[in-house]
HTML snippet that shows the backbone in 3Dmol.js (N, CA, C, O; Angstrom):
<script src="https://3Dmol.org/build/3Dmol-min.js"></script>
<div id="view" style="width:600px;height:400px;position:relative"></div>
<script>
const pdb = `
ATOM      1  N   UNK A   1      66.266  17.181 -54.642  1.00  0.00           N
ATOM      2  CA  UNK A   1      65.396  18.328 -54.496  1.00  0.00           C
ATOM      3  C   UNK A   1      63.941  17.861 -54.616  1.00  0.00           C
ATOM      4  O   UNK A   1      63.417  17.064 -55.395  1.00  0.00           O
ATOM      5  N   UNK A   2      63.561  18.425 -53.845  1.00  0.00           N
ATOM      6  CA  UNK A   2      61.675  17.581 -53.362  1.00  0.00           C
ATOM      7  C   UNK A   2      60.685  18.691 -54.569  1.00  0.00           C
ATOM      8  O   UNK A   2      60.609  19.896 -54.327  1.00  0.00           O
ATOM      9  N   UNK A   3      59.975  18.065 -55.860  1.00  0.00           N
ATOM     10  CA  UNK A   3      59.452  18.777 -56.803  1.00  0.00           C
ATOM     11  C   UNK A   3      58.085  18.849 -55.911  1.00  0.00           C
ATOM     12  O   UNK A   3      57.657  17.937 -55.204  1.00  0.00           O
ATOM     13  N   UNK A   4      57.479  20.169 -56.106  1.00  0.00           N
ATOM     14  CA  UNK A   4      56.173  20.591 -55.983  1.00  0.00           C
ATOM     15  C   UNK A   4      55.203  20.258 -56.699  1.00  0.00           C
ATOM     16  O   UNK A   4      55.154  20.879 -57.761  1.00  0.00           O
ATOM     17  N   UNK A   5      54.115  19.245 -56.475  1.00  0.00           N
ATOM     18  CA  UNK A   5      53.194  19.063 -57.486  1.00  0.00           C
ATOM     19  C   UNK A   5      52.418  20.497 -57.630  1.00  0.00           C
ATOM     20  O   UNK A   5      52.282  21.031 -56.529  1.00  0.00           O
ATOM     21  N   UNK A   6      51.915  21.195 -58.638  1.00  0.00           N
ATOM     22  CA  UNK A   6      50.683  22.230 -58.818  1.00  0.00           C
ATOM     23  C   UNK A   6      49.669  21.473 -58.650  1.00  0.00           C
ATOM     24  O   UNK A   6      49.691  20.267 -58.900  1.00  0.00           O
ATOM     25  N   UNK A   7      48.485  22.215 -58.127  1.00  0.00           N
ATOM     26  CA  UNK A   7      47.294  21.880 -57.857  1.00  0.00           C
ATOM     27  C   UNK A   7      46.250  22.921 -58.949  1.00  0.00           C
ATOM     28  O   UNK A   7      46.064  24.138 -58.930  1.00  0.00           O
ATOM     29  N   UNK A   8      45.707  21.849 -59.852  1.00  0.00           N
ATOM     30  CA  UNK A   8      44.641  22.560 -60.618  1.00  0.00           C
ATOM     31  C   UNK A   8      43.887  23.454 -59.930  1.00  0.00           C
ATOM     32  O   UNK A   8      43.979  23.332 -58.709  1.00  0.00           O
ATOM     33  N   UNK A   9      42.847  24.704 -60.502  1.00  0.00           N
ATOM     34  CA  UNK A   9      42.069  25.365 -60.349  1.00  0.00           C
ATOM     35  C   UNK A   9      40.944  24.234 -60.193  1.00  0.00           C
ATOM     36  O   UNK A   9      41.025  23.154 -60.778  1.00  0.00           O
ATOM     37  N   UNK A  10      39.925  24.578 -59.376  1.00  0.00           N
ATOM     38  CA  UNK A  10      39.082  24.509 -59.445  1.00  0.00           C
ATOM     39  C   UNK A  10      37.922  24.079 -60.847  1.00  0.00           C
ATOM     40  O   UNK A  10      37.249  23.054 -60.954  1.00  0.00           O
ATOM     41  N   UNK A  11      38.012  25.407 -61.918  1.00  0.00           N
ATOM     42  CA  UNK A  11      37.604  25.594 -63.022  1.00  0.00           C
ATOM     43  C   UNK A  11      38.094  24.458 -64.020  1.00  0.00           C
ATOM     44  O   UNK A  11      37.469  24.006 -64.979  1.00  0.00           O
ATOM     45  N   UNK A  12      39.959  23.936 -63.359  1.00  0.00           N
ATOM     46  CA  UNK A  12      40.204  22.967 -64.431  1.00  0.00           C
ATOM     47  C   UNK A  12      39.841  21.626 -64.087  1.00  0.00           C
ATOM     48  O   UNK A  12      39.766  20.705 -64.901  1.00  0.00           O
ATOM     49  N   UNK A  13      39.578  21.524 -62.638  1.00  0.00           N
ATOM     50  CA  UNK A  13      39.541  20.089 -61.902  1.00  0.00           C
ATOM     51  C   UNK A  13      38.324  19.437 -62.757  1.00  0.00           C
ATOM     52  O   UNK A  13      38.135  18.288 -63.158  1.00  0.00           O
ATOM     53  N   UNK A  14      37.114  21.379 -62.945  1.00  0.00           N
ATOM     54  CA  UNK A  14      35.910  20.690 -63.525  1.00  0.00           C
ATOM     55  C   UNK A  14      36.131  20.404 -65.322  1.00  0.00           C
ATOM     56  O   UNK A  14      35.304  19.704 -65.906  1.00  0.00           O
ATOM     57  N   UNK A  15      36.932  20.820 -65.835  1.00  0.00           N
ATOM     58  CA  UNK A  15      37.213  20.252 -67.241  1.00  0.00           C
ATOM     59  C   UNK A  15      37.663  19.004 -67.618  1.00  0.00           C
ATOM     60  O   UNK A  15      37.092  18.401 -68.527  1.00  0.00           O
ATOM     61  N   UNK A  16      38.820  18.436 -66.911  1.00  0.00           N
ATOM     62  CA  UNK A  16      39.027  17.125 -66.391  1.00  0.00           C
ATOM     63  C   UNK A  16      38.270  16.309 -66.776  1.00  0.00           C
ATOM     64  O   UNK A  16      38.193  15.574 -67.761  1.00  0.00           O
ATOM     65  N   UNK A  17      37.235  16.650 -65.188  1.00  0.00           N
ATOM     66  CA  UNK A  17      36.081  15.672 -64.868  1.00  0.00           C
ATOM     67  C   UNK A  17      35.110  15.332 -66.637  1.00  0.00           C
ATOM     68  O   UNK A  17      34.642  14.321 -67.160  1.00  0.00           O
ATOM     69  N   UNK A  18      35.172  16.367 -66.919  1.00  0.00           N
ATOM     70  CA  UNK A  18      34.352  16.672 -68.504  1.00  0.00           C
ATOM     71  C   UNK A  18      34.935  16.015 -69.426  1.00  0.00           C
ATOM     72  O   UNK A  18      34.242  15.404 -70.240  1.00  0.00           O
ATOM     73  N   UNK A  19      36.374  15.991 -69.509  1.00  0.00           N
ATOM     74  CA  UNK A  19      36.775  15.298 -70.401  1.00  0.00           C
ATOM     75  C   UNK A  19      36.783  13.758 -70.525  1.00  0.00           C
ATOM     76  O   UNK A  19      36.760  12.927 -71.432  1.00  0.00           O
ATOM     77  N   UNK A  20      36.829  13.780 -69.013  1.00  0.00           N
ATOM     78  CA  UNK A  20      36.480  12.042 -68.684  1.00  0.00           C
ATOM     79  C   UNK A  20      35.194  11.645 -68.664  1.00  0.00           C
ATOM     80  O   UNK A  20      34.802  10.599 -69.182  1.00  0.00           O
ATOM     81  N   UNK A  21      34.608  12.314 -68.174  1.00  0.00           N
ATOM     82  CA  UNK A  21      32.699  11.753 -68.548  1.00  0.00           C
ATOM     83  C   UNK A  21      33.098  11.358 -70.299  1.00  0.00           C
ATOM     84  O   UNK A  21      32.723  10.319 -70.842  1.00  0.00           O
ATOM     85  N   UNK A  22      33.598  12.013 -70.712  1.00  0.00           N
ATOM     86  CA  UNK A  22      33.021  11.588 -72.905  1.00  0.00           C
ATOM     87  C   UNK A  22      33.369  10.222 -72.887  1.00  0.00           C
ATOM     88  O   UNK A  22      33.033   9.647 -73.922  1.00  0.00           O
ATOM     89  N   UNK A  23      34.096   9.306 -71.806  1.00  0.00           N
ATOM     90  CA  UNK A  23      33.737   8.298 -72.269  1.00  0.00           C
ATOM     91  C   UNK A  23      33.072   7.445 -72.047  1.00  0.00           C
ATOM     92  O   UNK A  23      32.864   6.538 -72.853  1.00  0.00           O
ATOM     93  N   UNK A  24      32.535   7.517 -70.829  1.00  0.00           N
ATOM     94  CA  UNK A  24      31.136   6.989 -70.118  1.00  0.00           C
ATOM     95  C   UNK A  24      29.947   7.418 -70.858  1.00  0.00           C
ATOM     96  O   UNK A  24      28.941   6.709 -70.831  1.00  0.00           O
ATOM     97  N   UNK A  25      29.972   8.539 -71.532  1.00  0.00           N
ATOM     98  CA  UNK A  25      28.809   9.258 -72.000  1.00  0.00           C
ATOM     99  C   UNK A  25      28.680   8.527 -73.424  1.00  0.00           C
ATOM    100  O   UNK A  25      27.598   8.268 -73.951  1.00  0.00           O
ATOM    101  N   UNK A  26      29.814   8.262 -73.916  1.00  0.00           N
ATOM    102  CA  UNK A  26      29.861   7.493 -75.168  1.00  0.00           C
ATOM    103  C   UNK A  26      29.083   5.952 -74.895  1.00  0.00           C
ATOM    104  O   UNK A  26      28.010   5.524 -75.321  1.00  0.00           O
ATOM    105  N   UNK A  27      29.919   5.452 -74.170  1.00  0.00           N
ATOM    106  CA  UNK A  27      29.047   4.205 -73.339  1.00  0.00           C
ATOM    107  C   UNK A  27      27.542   4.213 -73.818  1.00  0.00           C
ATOM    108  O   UNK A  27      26.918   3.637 -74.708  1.00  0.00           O
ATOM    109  N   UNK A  28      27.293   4.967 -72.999  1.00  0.00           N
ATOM    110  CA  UNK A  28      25.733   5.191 -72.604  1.00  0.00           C
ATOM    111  C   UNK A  28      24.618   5.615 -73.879  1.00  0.00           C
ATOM    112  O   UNK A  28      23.411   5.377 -73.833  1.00  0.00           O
ATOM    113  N   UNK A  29      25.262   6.231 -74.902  1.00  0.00           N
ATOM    114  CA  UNK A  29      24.975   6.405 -76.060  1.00  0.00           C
ATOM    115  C   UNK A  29      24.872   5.205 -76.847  1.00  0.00           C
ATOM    116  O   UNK A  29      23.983   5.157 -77.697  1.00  0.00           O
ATOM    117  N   UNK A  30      25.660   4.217 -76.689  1.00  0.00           N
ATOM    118  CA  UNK A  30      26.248   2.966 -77.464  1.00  0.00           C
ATOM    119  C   UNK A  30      24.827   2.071 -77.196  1.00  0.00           C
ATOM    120  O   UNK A  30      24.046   1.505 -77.960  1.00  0.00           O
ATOM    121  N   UNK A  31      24.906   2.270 -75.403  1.00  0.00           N
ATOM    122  CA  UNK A  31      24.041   1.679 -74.914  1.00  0.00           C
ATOM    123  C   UNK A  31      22.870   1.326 -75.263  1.00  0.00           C
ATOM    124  O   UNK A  31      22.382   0.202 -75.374  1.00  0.00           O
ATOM    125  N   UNK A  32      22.205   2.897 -75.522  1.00  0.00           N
ATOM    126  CA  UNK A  32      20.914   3.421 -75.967  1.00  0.00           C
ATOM    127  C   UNK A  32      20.384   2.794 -77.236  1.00  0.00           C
ATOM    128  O   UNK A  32      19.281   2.325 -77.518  1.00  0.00           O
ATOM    129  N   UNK A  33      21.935   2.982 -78.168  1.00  0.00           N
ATOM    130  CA  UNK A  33      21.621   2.957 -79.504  1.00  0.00           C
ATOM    131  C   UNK A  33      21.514   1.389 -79.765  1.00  0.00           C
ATOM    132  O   UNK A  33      20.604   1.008 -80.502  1.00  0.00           O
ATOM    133  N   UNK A  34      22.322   0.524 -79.249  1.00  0.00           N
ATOM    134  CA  UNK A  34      22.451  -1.069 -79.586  1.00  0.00           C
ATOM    135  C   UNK A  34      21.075  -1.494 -79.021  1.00  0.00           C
ATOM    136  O   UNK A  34      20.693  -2.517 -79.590  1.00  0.00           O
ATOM    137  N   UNK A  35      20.173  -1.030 -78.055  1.00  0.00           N
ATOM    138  CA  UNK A  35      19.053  -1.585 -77.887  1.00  0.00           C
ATOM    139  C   UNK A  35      17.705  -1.904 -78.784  1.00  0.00           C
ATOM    140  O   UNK A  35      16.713  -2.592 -78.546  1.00  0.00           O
ATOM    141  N   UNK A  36      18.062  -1.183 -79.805  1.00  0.00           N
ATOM    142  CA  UNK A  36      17.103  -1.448 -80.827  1.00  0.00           C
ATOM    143  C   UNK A  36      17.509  -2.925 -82.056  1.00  0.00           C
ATOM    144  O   UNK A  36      16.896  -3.212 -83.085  1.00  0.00           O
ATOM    145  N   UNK A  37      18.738  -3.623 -81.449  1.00  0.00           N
ATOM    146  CA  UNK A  37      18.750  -4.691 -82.061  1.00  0.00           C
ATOM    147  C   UNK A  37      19.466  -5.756 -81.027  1.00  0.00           C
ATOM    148  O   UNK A  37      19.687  -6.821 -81.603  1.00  0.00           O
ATOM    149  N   UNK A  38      19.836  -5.746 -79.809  1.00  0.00           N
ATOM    150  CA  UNK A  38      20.417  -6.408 -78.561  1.00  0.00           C
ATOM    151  C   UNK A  38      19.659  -6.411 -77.838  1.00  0.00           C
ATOM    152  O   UNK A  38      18.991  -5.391 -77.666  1.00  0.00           O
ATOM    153  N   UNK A  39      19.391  -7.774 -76.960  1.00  0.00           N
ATOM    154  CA  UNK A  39      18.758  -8.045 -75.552  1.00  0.00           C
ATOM    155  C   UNK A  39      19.433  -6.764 -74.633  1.00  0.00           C
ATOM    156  O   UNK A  39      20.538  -6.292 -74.900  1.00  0.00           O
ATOM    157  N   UNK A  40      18.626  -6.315 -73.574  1.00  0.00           N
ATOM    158  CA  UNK A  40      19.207  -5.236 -72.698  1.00  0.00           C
ATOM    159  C   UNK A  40      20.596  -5.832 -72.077  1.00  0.00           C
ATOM    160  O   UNK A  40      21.636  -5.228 -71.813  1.00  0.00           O
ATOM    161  N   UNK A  41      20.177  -7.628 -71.886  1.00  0.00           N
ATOM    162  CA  UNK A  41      21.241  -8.137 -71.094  1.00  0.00           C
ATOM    163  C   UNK A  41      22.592  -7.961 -71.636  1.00  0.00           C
ATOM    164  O   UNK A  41      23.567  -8.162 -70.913  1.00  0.00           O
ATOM    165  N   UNK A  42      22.717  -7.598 -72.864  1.00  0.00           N
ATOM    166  CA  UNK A  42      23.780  -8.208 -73.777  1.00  0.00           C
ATOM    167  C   UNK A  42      24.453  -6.611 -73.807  1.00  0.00           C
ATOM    168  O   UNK A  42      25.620  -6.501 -74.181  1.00  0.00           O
ATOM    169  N   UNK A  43      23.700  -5.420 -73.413  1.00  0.00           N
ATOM    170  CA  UNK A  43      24.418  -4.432 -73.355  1.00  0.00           C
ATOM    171  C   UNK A  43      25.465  -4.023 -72.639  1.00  0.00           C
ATOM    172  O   UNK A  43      25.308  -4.374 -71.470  1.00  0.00           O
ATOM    173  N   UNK A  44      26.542  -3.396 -72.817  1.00  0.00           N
ATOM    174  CA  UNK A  44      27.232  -2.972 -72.080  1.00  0.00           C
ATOM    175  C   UNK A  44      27.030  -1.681 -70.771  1.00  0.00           C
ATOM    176  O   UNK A  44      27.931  -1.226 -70.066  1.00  0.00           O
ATOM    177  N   UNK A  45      25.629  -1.328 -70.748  1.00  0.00           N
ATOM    178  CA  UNK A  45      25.321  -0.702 -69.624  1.00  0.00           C
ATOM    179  C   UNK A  45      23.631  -0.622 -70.000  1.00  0.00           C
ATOM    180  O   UNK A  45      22.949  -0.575 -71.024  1.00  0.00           O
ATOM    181  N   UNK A  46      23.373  -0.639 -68.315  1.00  0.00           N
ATOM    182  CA  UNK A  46      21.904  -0.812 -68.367  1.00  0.00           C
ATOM    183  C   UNK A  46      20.993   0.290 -68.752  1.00  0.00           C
ATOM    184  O   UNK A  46      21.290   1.336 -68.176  1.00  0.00           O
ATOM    185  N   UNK A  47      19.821   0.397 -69.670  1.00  0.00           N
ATOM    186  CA  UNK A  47      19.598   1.404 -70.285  1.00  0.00           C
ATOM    187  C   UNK A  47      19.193   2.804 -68.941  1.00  0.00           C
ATOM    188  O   UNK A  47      19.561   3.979 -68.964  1.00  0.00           O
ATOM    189  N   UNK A  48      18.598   2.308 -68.215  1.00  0.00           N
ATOM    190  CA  UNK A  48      18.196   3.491 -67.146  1.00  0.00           C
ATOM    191  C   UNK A  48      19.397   3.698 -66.676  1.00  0.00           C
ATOM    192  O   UNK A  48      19.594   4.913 -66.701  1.00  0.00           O
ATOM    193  N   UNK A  49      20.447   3.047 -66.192  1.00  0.00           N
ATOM    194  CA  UNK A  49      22.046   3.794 -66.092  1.00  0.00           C
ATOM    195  C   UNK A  49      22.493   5.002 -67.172  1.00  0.00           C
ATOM    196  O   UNK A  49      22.906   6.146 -66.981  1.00  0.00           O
ATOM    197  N   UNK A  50      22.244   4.288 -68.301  1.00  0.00           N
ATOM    198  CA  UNK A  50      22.503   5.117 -69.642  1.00  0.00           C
ATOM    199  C   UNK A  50      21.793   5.887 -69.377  1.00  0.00           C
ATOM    200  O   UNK A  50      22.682   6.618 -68.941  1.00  0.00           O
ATOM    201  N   UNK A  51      20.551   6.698 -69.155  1.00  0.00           N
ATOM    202  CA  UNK A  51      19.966   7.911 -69.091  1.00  0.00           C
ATOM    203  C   UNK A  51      20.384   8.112 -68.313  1.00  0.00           C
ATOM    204  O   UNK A  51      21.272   8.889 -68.664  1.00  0.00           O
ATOM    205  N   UNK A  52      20.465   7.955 -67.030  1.00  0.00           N
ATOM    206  CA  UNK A  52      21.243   8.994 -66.037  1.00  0.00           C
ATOM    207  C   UNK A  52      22.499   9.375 -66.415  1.00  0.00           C
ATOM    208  O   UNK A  52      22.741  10.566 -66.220  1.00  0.00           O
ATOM    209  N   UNK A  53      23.529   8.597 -66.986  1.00  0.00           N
ATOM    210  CA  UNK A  53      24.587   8.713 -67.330  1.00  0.00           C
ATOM    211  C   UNK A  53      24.625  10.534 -68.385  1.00  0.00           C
ATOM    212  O   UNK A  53      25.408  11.477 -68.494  1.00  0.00           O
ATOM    213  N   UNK A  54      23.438  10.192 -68.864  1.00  0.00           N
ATOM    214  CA  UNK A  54      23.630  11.089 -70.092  1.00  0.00           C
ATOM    215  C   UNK A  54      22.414  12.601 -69.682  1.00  0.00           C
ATOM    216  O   UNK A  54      22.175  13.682 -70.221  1.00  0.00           O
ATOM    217  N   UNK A  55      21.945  11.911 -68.522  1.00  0.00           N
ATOM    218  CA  UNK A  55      21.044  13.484 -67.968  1.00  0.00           C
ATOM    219  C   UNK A  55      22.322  13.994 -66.908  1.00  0.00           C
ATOM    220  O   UNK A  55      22.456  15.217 -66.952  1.00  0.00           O
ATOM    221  N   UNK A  56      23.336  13.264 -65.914  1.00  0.00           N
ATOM    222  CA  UNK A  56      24.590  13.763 -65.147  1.00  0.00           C
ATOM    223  C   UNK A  56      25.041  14.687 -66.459  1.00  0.00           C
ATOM    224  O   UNK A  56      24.960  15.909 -66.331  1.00  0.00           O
ATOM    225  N   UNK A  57      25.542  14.094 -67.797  1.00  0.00           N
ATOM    226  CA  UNK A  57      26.528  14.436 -68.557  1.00  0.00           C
ATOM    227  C   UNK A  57      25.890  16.345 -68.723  1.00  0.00           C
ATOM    228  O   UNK A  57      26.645  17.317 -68.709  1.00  0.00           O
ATOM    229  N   UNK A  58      24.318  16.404 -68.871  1.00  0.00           N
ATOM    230  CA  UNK A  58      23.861  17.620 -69.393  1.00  0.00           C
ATOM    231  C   UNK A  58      24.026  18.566 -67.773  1.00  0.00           C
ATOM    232  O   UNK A  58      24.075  19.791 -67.666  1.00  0.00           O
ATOM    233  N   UNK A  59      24.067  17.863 -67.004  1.00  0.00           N
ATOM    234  CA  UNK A  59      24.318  18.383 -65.782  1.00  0.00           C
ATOM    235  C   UNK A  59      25.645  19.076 -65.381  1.00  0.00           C
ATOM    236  O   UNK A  59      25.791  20.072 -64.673  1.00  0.00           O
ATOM    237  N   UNK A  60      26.753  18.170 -66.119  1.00  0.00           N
ATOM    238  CA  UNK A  60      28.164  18.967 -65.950  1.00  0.00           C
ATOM    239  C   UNK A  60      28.737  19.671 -66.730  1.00  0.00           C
ATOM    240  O   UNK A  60      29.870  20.102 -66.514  1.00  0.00           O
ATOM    241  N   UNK A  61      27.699  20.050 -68.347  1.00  0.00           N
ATOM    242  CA  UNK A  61      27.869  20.882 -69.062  1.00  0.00           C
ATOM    243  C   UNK A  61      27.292  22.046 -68.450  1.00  0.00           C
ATOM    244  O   UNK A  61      28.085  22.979 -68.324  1.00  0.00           O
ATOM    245  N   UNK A  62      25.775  22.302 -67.914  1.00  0.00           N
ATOM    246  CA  UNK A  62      26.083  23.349 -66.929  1.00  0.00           C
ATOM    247  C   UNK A  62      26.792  23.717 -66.210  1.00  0.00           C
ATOM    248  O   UNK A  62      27.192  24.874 -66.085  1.00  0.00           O
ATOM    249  N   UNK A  63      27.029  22.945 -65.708  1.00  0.00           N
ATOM    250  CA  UNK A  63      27.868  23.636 -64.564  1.00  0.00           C
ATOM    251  C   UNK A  63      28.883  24.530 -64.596  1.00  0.00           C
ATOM    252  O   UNK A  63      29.296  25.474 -63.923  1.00  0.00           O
ATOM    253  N   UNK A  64      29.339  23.558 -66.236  1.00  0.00           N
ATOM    254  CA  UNK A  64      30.985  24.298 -66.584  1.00  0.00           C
ATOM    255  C   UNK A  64      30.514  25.519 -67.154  1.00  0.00           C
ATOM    256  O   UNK A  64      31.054  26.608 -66.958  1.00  0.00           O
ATOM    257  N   UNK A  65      29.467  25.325 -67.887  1.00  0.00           N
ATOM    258  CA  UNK A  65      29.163  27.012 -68.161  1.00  0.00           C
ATOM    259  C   UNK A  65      29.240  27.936 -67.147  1.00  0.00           C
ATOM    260  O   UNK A  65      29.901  28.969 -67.257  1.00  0.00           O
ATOM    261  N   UNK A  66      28.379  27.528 -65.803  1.00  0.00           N
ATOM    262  CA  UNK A  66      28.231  28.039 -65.060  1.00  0.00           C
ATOM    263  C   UNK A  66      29.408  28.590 -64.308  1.00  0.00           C
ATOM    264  O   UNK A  66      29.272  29.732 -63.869  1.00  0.00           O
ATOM    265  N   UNK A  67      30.837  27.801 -64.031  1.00  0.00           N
ATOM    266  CA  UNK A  67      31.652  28.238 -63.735  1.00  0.00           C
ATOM    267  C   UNK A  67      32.501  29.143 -64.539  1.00  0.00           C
ATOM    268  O   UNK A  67      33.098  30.151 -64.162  1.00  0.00           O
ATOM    269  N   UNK A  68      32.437  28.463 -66.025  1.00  0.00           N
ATOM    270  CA  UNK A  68      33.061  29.362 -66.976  1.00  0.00           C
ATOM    271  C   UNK A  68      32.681  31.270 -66.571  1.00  0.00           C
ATOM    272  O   UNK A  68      33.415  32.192 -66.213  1.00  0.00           O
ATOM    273  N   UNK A  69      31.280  31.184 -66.840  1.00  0.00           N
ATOM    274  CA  UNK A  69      31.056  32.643 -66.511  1.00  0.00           C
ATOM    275  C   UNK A  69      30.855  33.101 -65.569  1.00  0.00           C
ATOM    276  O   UNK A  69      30.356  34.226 -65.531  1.00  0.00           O
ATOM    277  N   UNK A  70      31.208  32.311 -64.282  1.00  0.00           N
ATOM    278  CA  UNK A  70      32.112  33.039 -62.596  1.00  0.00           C
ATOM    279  C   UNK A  70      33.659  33.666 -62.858  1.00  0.00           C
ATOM    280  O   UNK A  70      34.329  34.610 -62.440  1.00  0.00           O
ATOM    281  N   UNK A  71      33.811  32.510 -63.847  1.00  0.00           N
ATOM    282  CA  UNK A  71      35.780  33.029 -63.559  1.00  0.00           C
ATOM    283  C   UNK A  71      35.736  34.119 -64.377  1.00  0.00           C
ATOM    284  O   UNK A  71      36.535  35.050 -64.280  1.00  0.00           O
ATOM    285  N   UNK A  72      34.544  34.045 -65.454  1.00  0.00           N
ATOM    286  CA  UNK A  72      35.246  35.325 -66.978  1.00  0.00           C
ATOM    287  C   UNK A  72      35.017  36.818 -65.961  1.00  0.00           C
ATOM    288  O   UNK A  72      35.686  37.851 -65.994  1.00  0.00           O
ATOM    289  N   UNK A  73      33.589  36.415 -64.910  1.00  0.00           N
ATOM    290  CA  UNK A  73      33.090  37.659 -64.229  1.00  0.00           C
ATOM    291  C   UNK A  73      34.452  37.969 -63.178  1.00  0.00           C
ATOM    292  O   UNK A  73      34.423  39.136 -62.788  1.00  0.00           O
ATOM    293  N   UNK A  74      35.324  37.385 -62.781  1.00  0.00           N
ATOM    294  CA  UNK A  74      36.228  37.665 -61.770  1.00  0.00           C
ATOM    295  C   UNK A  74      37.764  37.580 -62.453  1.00  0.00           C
ATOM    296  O   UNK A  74      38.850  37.655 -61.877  1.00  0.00           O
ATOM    297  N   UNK A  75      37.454  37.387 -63.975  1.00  0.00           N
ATOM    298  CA  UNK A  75      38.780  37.866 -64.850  1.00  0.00           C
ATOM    299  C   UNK A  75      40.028  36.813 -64.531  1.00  0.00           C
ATOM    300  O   UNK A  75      41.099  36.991 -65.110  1.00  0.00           O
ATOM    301  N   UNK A  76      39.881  35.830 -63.695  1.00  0.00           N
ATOM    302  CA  UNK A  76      40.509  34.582 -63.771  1.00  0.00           C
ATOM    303  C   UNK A  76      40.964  33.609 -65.032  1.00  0.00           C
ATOM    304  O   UNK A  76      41.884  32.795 -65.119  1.00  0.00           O
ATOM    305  N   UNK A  77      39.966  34.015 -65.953  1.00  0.00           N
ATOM    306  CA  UNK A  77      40.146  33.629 -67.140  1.00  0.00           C
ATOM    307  C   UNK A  77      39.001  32.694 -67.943  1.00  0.00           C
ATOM    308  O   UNK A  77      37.921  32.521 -67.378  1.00  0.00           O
ATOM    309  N   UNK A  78      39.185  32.230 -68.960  1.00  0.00           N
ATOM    310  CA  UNK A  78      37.986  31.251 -69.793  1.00  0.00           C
ATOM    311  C   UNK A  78      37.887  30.084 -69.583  1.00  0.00           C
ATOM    312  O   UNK A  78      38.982  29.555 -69.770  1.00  0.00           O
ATOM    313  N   UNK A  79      37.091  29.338 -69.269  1.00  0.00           N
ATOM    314  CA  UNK A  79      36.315  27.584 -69.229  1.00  0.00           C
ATOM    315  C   UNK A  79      35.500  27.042 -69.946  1.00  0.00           C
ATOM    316  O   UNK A  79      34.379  27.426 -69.614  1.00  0.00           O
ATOM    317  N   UNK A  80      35.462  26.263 -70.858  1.00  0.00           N
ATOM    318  CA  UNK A  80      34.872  25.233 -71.186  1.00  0.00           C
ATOM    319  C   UNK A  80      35.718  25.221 -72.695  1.00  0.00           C
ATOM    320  O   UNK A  80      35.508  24.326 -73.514  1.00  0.00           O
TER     321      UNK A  80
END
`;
const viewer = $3Dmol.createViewer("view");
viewer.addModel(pdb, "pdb");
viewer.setStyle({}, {cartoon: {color: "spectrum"}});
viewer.zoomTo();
viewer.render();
</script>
């Protein structure tokens, strides 16, 4: 018998994505923070990566808000 995969919502595809940024975002934090006693070279990500990394991250917390309160307005249900 051939199983049906489900296909996430939309709303969850973007939680996902959120849950997986925390560890890039952690990265990038690490990044930030080890530079005050590590050569840049010696970091594990380059510090201007690390800010973008972590201005994207404030970027997909909007968003999810933003979707959160599309779905609550169309009673689909809660996000973030």
């Amino acid at each position: 018998m051939e199983q049906r995969q489900h296909t996430p919502s939309p709303m969850r595809l973007l939680e996902i994505l959120k849950d997986r940024f925390g560890a890039l975002e952690a990265a990038a934090y690490s990044s930030i923070k080890l530079a005050r006693y590590a050569p840049e070279n010696e970091l594990s990500m380059d510090l201007l990566v690390a800010q973008s990394v972590l201005e994207f991250g404030s970027s997909l917390r909007d968003a999810l808000e933003d979707a959160g309160e599309w779905a609550r307005a169309r009673g689909v249900g809660p996000v973030g």
